[in-house]
Structure formats: C-alpha cells, structure tokens
C-alpha positions in Angstrom: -22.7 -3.2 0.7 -21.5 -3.9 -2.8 -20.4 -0.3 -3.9 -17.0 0.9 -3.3 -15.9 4.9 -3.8 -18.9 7.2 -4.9 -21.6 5.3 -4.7 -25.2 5.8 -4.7 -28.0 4.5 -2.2 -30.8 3.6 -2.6 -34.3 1.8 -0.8 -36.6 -0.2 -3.2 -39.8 0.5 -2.5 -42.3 -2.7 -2.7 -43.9 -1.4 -5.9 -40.6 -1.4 -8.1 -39.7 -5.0 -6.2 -42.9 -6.0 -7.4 -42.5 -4.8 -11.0 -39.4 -6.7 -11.0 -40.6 -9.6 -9.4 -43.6 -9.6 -12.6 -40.5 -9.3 -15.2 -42.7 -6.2 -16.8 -40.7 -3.5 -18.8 -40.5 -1.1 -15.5 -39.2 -3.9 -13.6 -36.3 -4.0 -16.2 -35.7 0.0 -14.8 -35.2 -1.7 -11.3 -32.3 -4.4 -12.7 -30.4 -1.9 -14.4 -30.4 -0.4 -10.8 -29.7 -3.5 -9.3 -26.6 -4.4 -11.9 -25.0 -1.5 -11.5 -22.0 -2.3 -8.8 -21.8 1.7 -7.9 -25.2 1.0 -6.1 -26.0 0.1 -2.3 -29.5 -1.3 -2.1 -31.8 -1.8 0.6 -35.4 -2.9 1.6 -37.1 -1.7 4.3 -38.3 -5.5 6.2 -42.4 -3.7 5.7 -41.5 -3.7 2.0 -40.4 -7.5 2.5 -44.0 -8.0 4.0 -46.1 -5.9 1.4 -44.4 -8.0 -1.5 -44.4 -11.8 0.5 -48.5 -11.1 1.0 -48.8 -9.5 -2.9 -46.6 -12.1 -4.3 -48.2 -15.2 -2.5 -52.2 -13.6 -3.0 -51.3 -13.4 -6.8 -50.6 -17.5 -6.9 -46.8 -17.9 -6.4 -44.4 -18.5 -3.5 -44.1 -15.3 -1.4 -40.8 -17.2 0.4 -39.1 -17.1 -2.8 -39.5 -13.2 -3.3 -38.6 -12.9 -0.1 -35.3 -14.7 -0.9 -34.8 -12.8 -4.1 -35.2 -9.7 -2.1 -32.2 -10.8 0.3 -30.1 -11.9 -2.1 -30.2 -8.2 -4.4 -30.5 -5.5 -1.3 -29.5 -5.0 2.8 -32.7 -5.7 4.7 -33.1 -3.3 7.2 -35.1 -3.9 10.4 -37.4 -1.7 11.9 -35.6 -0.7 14.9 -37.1 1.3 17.9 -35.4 4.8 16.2 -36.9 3.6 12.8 -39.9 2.8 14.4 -40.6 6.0 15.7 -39.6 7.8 13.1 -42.3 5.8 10.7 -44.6 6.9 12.9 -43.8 10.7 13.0 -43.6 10.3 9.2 -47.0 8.4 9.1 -48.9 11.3 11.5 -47.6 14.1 9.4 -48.7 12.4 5.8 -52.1 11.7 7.1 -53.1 15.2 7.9 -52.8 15.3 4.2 -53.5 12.4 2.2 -55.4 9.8 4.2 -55.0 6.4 1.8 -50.5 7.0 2.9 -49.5 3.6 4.8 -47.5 2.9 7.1 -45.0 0.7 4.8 -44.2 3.9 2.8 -43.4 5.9 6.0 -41.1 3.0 7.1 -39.4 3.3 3.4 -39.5 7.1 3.7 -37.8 6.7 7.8 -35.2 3.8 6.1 -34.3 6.4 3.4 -33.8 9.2 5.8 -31.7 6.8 7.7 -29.6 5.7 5.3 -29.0 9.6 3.2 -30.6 7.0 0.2 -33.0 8.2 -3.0 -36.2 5.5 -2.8 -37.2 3.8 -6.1 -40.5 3.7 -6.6 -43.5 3.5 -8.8 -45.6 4.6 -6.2 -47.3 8.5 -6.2 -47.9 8.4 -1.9 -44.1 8.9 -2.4 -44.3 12.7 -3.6 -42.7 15.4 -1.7 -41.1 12.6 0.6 -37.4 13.4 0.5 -35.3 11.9 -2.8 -37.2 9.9 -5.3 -36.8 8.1 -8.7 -40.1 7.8 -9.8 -39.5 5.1 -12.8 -42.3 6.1 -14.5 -40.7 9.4 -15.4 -37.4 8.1 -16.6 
C-alpha cells in the first residue's frame, strides 16, 4: 500500500478501470485517484476478469490491462470469507434488481473487507455501502 498516515481506500470497480483503460474524460477521474499518494487502491481479481474479457472482445491485449491493473492497485483474491460474503451480497441484491452480478457483489464483499469507498461508473452499485459515482463529481 502506497499511502502513509490518513489515507483513503478505495476498490476500482471494472467500469472506472475500463474508462481508464479507453483514455476517455471519466477515465481521467480515475488517474487523479490513482496519482494521488494519500490513496490505497485495490481490484477485486472478478474486476480483473470482467476487464481482461471486455478489453480483449473490443480488439486489444486483455494481458496487458491486466498488467496495468497490477501495477496501479493491490489485487485481492477471492478468498473462501470473500467468497461467501459475495454470495450473501449477491442473494440479497437479487431479490431486488435481478440484472446485479456477481463481480459487483465481490467488489461490494472486497470493499466491506477492506473499510474502502468503490469507484465506480456503474448504477447496480447504489445503496451498496460507500461509493464515488464519477459521473456525479
């Protein structure tokens, strides 16, 4: 972790790595997060999935966003505790909005975790704990 002191956490959520990834004015929201040294990142390893298969269906090497993702954030494994906390996560979100995947409950359990705000571009995310919604900043 690169922050020392009082130091905010937070998970990237695949949409803002994708945004990034595409170099597109919201993307630029996501560096200034990543450049500031008072920040801990971390990815949730489903985020790492969604953006390797979005990345490489769109034409270019889902390896190397995988790489850029390591290099910028902590990649964090879906552990049997994570795992089962997804799940709960996923269960409870479906009673009420049926399109919510299970790569946002894994970002919503690695938040939990980790006492982090997610980044995100993504609406499944509302009323899931402490977000930055880009679009609003």
């Amino acid at each position: 972790m690169r922050g020392t002191g009082d130091t905010t956490r937070y998970v990237i959520d695949s949409s803002a790595w994708i945004e990034l990834l595409e170099g597109t004015p919201r993307g630029d929201l996501v560096r200034g997060i990543l450049a500031d040294e008072q920040n801990d990142i971390f990815t949730s390893m489903l985020s790492v999935a969604e953006v390797v298969s979005v990345v490489e269906r769109s034409g270019r090497s889902g390896r190397r966003a995988a790489e850029a993702l390591e290099s910028a954030s902590v990649l964090v494994a879906l552990d049997f505790t994570l795992a089962v906390s997804a799940g709960l996560i996923h269960a409870e979100r479906r009673g009420q909005s049926m399109d919510f995947p299970y790569g946002d409950a894994a970002v919503v359990a690695t938040a939990k975790t980790l006492r982090a705000r997610i980044v995100t571009f993504d609406r499944h995310f509302e009323g899931q704990g402490d977000i930055l919604f880009l679009d609003e900043t």
